[in-house]
C-alpha positions as CSV (number, residue, x, y, z in Angstrom):
1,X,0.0,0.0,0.0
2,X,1.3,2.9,-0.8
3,X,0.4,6.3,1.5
4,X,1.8,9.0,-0.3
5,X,1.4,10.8,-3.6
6,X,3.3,11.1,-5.5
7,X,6.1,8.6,-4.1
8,X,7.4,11.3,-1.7
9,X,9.4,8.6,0.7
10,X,10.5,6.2,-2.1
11,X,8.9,2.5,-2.2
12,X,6.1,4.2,0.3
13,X,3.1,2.0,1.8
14,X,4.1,0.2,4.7
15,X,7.6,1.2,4.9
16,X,8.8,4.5,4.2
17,X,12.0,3.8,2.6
18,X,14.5,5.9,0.4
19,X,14.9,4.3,-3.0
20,X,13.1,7.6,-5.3
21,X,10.6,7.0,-7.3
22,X,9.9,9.4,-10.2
23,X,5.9,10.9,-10.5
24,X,4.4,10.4,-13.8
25,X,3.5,13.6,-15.1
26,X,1.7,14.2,-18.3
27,X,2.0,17.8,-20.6
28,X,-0.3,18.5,-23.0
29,X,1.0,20.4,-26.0
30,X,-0.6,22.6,-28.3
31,X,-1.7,21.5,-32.1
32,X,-0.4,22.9,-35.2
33,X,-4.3,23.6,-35.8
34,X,-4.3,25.5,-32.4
35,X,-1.1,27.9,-33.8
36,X,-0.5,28.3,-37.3
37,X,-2.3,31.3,-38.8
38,X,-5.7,30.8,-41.6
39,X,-4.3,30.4,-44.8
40,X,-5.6,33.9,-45.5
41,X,-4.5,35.6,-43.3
42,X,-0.8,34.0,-44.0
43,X,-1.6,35.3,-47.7
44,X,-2.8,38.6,-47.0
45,X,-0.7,40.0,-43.9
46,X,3.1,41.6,-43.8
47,X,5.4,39.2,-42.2
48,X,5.9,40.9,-38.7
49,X,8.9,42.5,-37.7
50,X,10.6,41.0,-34.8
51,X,10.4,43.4,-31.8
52,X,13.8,43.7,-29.7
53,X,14.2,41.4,-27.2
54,X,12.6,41.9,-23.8
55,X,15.5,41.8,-20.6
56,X,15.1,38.2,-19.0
57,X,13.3,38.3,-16.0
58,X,14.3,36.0,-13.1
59,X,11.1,33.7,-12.6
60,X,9.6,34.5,-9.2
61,X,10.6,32.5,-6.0
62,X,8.6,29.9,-4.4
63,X,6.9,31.0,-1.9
64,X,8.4,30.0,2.0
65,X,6.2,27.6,3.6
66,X,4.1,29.1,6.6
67,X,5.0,27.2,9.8
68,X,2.1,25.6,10.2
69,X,2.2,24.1,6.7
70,X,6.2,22.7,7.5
71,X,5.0,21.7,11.2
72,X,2.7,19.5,8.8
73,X,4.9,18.4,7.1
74,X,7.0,17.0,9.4
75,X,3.7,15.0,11.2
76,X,3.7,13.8,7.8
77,X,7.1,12.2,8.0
78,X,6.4,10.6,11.6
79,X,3.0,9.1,10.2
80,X,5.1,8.0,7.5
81,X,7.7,6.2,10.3
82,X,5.0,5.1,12.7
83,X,2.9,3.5,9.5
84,X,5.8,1.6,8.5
85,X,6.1,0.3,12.4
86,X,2.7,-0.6,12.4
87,X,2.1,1.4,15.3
88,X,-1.1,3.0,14.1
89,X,-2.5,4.3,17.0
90,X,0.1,7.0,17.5
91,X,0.3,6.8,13.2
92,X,-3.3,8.4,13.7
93,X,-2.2,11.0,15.9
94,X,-0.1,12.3,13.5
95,X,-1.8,11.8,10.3
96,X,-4.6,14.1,12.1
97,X,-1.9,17.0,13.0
98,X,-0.9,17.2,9.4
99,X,-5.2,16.8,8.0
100,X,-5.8,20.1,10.8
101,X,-3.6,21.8,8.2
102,X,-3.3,20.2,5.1
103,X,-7.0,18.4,4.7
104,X,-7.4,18.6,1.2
105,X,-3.6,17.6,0.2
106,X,-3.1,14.5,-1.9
107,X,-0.8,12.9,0.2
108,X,-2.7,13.6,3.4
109,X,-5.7,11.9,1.4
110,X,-4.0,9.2,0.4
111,X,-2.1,8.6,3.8
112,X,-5.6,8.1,5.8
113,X,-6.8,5.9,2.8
114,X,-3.8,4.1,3.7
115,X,-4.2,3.7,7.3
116,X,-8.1,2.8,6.9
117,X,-7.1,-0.5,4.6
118,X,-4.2,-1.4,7.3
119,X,-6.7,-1.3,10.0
120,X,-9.3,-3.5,8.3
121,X,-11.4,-0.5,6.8
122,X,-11.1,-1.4,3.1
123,X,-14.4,-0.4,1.7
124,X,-13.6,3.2,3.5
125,X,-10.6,3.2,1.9
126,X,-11.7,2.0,-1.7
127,X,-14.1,5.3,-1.7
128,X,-11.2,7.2,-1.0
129,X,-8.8,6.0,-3.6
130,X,-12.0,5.9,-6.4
131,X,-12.7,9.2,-5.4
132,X,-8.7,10.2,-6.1
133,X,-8.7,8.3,-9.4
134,X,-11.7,9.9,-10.4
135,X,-10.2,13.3,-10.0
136,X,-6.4,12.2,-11.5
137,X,-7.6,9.4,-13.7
138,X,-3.4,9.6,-14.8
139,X,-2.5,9.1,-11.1
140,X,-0.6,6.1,-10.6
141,X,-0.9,5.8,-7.2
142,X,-4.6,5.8,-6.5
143,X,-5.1,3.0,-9.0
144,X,-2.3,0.7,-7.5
145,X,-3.7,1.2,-4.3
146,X,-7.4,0.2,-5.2
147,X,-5.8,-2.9,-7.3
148,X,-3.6,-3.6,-4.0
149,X,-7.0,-3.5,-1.4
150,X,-8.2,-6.5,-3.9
151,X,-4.7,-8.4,-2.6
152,X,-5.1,-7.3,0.5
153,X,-8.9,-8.9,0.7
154,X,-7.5,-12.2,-1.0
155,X,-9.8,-11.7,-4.3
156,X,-6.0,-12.6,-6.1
157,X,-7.7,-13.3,-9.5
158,X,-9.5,-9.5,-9.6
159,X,-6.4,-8.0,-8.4
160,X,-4.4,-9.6,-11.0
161,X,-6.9,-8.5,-13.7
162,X,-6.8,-5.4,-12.2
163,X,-3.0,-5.0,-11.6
164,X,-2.9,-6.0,-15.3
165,X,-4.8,-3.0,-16.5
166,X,-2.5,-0.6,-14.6
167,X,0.4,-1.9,-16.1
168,X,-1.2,-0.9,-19.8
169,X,-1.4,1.9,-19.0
170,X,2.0,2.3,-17.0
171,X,4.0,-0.5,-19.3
172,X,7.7,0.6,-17.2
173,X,6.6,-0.3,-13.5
174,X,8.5,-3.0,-12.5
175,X,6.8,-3.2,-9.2
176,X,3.8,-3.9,-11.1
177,X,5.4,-6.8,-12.9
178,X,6.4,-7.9,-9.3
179,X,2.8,-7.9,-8.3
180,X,1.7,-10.0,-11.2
181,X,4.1,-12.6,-10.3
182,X,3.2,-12.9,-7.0
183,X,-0.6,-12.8,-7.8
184,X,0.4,-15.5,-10.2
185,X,1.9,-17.3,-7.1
186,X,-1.1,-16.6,-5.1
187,X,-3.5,-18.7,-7.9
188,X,-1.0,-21.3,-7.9
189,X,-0.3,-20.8,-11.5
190,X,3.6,-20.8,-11.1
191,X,4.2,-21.2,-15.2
192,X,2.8,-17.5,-15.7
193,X,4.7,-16.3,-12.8
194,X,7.7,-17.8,-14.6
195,X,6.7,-15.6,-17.5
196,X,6.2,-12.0,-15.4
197,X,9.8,-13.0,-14.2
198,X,11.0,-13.1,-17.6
199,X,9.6,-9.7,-18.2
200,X,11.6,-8.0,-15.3
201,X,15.0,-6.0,-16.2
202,X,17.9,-8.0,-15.9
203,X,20.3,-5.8,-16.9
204,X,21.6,-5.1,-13.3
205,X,20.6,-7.1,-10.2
206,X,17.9,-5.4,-8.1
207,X,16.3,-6.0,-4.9
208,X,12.8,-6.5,-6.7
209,X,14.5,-9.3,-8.4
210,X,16.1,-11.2,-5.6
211,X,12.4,-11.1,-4.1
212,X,10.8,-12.1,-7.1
213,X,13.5,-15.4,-7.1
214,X,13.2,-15.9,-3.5
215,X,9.0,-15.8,-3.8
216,X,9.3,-18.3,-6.8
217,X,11.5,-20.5,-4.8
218,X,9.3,-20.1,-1.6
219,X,6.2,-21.3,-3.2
220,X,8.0,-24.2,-5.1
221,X,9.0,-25.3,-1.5
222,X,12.7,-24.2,-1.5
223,X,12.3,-22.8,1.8
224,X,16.3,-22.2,2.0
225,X,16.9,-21.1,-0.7
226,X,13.9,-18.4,-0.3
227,X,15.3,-17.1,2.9
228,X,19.1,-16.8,1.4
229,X,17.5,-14.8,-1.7
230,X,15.7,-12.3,1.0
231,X,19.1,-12.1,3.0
232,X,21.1,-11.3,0.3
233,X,18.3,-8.8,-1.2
234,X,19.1,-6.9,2.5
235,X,22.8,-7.3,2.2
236,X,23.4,-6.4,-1.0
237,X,20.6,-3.4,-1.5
238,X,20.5,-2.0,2.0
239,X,20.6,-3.5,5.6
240,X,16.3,-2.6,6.6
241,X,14.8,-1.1,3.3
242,X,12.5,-3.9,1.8
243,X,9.9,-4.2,3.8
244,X,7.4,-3.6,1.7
245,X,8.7,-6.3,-0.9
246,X,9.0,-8.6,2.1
247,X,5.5,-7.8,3.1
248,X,4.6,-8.3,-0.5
249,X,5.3,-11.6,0.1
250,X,3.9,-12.3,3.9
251,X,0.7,-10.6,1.8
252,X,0.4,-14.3,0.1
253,X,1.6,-16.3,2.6
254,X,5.1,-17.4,1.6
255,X,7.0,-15.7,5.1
256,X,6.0,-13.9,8.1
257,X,5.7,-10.6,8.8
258,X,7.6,-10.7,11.8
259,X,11.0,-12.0,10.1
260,X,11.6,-8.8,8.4
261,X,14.5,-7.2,8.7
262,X,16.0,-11.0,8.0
263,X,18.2,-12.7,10.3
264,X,21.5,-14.5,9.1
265,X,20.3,-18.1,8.3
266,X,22.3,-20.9,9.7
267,X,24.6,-22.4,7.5
């Protein structure tokens, strides 16, 4: 699940972690139709002289921040920790702070969506999400979300269908790819989640791929081999920063939520 929008704290949801993630924006541009001049008005008119350059003018500063707005913000950020520890309680607390002064920003939207599916509000949450689709139909993360909540209430075959469609219409996301192979996993069909492996980058090793070899092996039964993949993800990647690919997994089953950050396994 992912709380923020855009990916403010990197593969957000239940951990807020630091690997960026780039927004998707969209620009529309301007037709020839909408520029070029009527054909007679092009035959008829002088060319027009060029006028002398106007002097450059430095574009305007942002504005600073009020301190409410930044005292927000930071309740944002601990919402963002305490989510991730599953302590939602005090999550709450903070999530309200940053609503009292932000209640219409996306990310403060999104966030209490968030925290409404992880404590077992989904159809609350749903509304919320279909609501932010509705008004950013290009948003990627509102539509993950509602395609995740279909995961997280075990309906795998929708949420495959659905994370399917999002990944038409977003074709790079490799976390979506990772998705379909573990909702592939989930429906026991492990030949198709052989083929959404295939369809990963390989050019470089990655944590999402050491998870999406270590989920494979999991549900074939190679239980050591499963941990060693997630070990090595950790070591490799960063010592603490996959938790939401590990809870990807404990999402269908093949590890506990409790064993993340992995422990050394015995050799």
């Amino acid at each position: 699940m992912f709380p923020l929008t855009p990916f403010s704290s990197g593969w957000a949801g239940r951990a807020a972690l630091s690997v960026a993630v780039a927004a998707v924006f969209h620009v529309s541009v301007a037709s020839a139709q909408d520029v070029a001049p009527a054909p007679e008005a092009a035959a008829t008119e002088p060319a027009a002289v060029p006028e002398a350059a106007a002097p450059a003018v430095a574009p305007e500063a942002a504005p600073t921040p009020s301190p409410e707005v930044l005292k927000a913000r930071e309740s944002l950020g601990r919402f963002a920790t305490l989510f991730s520890q599953r302590r939602f309680a005090r999550a709450a607390e903070a999530l309200k702070e940053a609503e009292a002064v932000m209640p219409d920003a996306p990310e403060v939207i999104s966030s209490r969506a968030a925290l409404l599916a992880e404590t077992g509000q989904i159809a609350e949450a749903r509304v919320i999400y279909q609501k932010l689709v509705d008004q950013a139909p290009d948003s990627f993360v509102p539509q993950f979300n509602l395609a995740e909540l279909l995961a997280m209430e075990r309906r795998y075959a929708d949420a495959k269908a659905a994370f399917e469609a999002l990944l038409v219409k977003f074709p790079e996301s490799e976390f979506v790819k990772f998705k379909l192979i573990l909702m592939s996993l989930a429906l026991k069909d492990q030949k198709e989640a052989l083929e959404w492996r295939k369809k990963l980058k390989a050019d470089q090793p990655t944590a999402l791929l050491f998870y999406s070899e270590a989920a494979i092996a999991l549900a074939n039964g190679e239980m050591a081999k499963g941990r060693l993949l997630i070990e090595e993800a950790d070591q490799q990647f960063g010592e603490g920063q996959w938790q939401l690919l590990h809870e990807s997994l404990a999402q269908i089953g093949l590890v506990l939520r409790s064993d993340y950050p992995p422990r050394p396994a015995e050799r």
